[in-house]
C-alpha positions in Angstrom: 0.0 0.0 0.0 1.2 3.1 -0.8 0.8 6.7 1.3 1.6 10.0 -0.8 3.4 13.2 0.9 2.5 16.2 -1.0 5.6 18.1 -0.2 5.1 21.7 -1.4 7.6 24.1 -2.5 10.7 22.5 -1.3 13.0 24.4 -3.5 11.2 27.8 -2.0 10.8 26.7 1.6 13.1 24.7 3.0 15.7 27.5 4.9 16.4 25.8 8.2 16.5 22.0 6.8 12.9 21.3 7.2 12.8 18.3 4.5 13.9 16.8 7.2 10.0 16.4 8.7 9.7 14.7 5.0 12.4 12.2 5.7 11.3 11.0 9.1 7.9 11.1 8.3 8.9 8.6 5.3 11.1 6.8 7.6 8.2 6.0 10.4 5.7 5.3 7.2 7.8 2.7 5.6 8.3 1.3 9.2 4.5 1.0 9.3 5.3 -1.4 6.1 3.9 1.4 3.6 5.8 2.4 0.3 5.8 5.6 0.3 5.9 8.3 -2.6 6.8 12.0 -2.3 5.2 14.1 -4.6 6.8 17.8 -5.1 4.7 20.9 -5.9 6.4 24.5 -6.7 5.5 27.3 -8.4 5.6 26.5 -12.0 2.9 24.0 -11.5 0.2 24.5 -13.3 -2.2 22.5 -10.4 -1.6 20.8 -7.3 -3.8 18.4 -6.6 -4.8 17.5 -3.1 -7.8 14.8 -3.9 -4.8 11.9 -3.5 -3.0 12.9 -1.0 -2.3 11.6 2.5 -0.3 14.1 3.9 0.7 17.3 3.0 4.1 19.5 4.3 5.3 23.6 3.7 8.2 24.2 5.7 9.6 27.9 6.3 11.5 29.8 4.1 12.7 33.5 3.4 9.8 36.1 3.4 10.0 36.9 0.1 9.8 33.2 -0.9 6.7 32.7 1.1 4.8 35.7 -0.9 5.7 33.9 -3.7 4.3 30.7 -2.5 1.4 32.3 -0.9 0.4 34.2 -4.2 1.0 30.7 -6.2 -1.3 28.3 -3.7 -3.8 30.7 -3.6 -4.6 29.6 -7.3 -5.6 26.4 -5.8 -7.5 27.4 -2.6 -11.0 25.5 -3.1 -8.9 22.6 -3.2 -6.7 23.4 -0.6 -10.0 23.5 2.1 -11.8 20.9 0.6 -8.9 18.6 1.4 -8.5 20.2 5.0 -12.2 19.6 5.5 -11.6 16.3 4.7 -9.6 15.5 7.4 -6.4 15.4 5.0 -3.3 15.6 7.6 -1.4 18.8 7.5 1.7 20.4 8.7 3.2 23.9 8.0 5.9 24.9 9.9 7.9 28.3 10.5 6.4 31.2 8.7 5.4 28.6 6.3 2.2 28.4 8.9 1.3 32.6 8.5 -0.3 31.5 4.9 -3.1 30.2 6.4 -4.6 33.2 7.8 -6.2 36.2 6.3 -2.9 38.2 5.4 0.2 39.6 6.1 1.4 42.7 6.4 4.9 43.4 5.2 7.7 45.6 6.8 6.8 48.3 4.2 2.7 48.1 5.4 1.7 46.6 2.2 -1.0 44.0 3.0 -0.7 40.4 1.3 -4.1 38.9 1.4 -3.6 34.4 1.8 -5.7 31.6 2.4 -8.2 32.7 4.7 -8.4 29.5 6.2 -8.0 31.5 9.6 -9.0 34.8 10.7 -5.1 35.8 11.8 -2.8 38.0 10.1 0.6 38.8 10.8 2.5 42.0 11.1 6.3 42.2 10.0 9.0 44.5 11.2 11.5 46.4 9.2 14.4 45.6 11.1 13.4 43.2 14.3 13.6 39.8 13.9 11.5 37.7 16.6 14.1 34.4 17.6 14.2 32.1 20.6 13.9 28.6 21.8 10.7 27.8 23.3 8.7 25.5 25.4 4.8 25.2 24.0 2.2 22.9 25.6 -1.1 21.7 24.3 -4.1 22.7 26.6 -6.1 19.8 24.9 -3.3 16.9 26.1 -1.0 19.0 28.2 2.0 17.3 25.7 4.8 19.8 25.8 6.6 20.4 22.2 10.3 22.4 21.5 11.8 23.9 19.1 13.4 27.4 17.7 11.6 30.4 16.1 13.3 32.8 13.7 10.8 35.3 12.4 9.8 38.4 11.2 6.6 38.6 12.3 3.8 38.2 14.9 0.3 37.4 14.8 -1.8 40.7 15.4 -4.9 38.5 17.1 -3.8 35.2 18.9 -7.3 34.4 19.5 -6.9 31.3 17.3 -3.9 30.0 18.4 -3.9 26.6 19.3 -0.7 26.2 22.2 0.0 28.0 25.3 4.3 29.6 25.2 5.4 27.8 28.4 8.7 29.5 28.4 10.9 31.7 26.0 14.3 31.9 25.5 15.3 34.9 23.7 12.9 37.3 22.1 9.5 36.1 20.9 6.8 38.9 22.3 3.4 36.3 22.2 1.7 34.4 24.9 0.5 31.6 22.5 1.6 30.1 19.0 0.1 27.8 16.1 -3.2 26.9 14.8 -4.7 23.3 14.2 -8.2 22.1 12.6 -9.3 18.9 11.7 -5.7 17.2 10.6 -4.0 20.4 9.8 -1.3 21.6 12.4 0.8 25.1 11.6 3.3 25.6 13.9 6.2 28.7 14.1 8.9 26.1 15.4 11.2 25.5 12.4 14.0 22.8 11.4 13.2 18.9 11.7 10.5 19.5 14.5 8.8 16.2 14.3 12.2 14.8 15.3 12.2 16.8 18.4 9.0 16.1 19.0 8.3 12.5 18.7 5.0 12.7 19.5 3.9 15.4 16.8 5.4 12.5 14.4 3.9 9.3 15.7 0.0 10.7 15.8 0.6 11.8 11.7 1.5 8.5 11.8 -1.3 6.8 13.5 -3.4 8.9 11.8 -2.4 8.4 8.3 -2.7 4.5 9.2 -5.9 4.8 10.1 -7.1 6.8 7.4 -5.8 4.1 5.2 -8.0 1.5 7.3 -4.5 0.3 8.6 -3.9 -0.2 12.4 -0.7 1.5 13.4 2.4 -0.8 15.0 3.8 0.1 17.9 7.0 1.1 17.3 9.8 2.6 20.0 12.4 5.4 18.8 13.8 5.5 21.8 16.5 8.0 20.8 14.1 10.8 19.5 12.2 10.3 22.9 15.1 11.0 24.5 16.5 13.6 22.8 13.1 15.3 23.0 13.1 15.1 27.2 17.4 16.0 27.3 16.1 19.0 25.5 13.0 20.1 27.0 14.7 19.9 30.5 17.7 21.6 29.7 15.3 24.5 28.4 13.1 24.4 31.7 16.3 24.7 33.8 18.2 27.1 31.3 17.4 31.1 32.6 15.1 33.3 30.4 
């Protein structure tokens, strides 16, 4: 049986090595006994389709790149929240994540309208850039996730945001962060976050299985568990 990864614009958003959330997720899938095919998407396409396609990832990427890619996906939005509607699983990480709100407005105050899948927009500064390591925790299953943030912007109404900031380390001026509904997760933590956050990685998994009428294996990655705990304690302990 074969799962699909829609992978979009990895050529465009991939700045702090998030193919890597592509790799493990293919790793864990093809350890659930899947083959697994990785289907790209940039902005020469003509159409992305997302009738086919088990799971779907946008990493982070310069700002200029992600108006690019916002302006592009937009062509395909109908499609985009039928599949999310359908439960398709979803993750954006980064600023990868700010296209799914209403807008964004640049450092120069011009207003870039996106998906509207949220009612959020962000607001960029000229010259600040927002960066820290944080702690979030997820008021639904109190599961605590880490990570780093490197951005240029905030989110002007955190209404919607889906995870409480625990702790920051550095400078990231928000109480909460990210946004979730159905299967769809956006996130501002950027690099290879579902190996830091094993967790995050097996319930794509278990729900991709299941989706697929497959019952998920238990399987133990003992060293991404641990790596996850070394690092959120050492951020805990570590001074603000």
């Amino acid at each position: 049986m074969t799962v699909k990864i829609l992978y979009l614009y990895p050529d465009f958003m991939n700045l702090y090595g998030d193919n890597g959330n592509v790799r493990i997720l293919e790793r864990r899938l093809k350890d659930q006994g899947f083959d697994v095919e990785i289907v790209n998407a940039t902005i020469t396409d003509e159409h992305i389709r997302f009738d086919d396609i088990d799971f779907v990832y946008m990493g982070s990427g310069y700002e200029s790149n992600r108006d690019l890619v916002s302006k592009h996906i937009r062509k395909f939005k109908a499609e985009f929240i039928s599949a999310v509607g359908n439960g398709v699983p979803m993750l954006f990480t980064g600023n990868g994540y700010d296209i799914l709100g209403k807008g964004i407005t640049t450092s120069y105050g011009v207003f870039k309208n996106c998906l509207g899948l949220f009612n959020f927009t962000f607001k960029e500064q000229r010259k600040t850039r927002y960066t820290g390591d944080l702690i979030l925790e997820d008021p639904e299953t109190n599961e605590k996730y880490v990570g780093f943030v490197n951005r240029a912007g905030i989110p002007e109404d955190q209404e919607e945001m889906a995870f409480g900031i625990v702790k920051v380390i550095g400078e990231y001026p928000v109480k909460k962060d990210g946004v979730r509904v159905n299967n769809l997760l956006g996130i501002s933590l950027i690099g290879p976050v579902l190996l830091k956050n094993p967790v995050l990685a097996d319930r794509f998994v278990d729900i991709i299985c299941r989706r697929k009428g497959v019952e998920p294996k238990k399987i133990n990655y003992s060293h991404s568990v641990k790596s996850h705990e070394k690092t959120l304690k050492a951020l805990a302990e570590a001074e603000a």
